[in-house]
N, C-alpha and C positions, 0 to 999 in steps of 0.2 A: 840121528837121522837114519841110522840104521832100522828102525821100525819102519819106518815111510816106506826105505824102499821094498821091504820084505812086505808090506802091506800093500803096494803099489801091483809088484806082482802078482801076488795073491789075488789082486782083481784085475789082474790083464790076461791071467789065463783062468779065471772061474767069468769072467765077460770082458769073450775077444772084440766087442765091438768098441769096450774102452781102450786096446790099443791102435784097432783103427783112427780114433778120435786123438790119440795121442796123451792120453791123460796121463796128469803127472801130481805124486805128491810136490809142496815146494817147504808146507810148512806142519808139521805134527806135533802135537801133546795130548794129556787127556781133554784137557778141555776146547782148543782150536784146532781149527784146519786151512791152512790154503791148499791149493788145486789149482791147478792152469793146463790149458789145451789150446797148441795153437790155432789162431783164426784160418788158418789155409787150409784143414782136412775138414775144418767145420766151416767151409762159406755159404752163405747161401747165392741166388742172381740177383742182390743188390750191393756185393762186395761185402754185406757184414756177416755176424754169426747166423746159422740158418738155426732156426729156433728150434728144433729138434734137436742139436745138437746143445744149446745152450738147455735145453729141462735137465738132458742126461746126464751132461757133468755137471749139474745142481746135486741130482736125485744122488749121483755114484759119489759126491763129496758127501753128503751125508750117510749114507750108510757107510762110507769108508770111518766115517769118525764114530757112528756107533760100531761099528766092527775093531775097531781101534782098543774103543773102551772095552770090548769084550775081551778081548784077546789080553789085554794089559792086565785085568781084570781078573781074569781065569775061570773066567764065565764060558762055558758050554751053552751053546743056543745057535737057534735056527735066524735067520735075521729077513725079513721081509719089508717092504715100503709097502704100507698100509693105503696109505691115503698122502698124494701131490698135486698142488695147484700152484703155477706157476704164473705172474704177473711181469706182463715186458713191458716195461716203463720207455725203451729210448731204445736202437740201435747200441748192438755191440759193435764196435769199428775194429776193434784191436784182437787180443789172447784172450781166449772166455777165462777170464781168471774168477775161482768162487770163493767165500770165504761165510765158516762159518762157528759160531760160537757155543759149548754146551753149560751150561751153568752146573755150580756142586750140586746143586738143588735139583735142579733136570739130570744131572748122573745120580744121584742116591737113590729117587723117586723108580727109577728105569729099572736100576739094579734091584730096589727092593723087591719089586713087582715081580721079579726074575726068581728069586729068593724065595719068596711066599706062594706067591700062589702060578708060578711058572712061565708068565707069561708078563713082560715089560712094554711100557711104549714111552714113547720120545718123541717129543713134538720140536721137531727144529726150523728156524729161518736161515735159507741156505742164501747168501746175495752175490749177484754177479757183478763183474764189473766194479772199476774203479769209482763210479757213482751211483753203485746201487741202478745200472742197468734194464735188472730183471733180482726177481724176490719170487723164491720158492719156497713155499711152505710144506712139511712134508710133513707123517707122523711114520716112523718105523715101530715095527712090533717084533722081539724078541722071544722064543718060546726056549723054555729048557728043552734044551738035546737028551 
């Protein structure tokens, strides 16, 4: 757990508006991640998650899992969110809790691209919520540093 939290930091002062929102690692490896934020700093005026808050800590669990891999990895790169589309299936009522998964096949592919010709991408499904919520789709793009 000690990555989580040195990785949790790392983006609560490289983006202070995630510890406004209160994000937190809960759960890290290379290949998963949970993330939970609780529902009071992110309400909206119907009592549940205000949807801006619910893309951010999609969009921040994912680049925190590719920044994860990188770092583990020892991969030097620049890390950016390409392209995000987010779908809100139902009301968050509770903790925007996200969760999300990278396959060996989605990390070999990312890192190769890193390796060869400088530049990787990652296409992840980040999901909110204990029922799949909201479903963010993101792709990040990695450049060698």
């Amino acid at each position: 757990m000690k990555a989580a939290t040195a990785l949790e930091q790392k983006i609560r002062q490289a983006i202070p508006l995630s510890d406004a929102m209160q994000f937190s690692i809960i759960d890290l490896s290379l290949d998963t991640i949970q993330v939970a934020a609780p529902l009071e700093p992110n309400i909206n005026i119907h009592g549940t998650g205000f949807a801006g808050s619910i893309y951010s800590v999609g969009v921040l669990t994912g680049w925190a899992l590719c920044t994860h891999i990188l770092d583990e990895l020892g991969i030097e790169a620049d890390l950016v969110v390409a392209r995000a589309e987010i779908r809100y299936r139902a009301p968050v009522s509770g903790d925007l809790e996200c969760s999300c998964v990278c396959s060996e096949a989605q990390r070999e592919s990312f890192c190769q691209g890193i390796d060869e010709v400088g530049k990787g991408k990652l296409l992840l499904d980040i999901e909110v919520g204990d029922d799949r919520q909201a479903i963010l789709q993101a792709t990040y793009i990695a450049v060698s540093a």
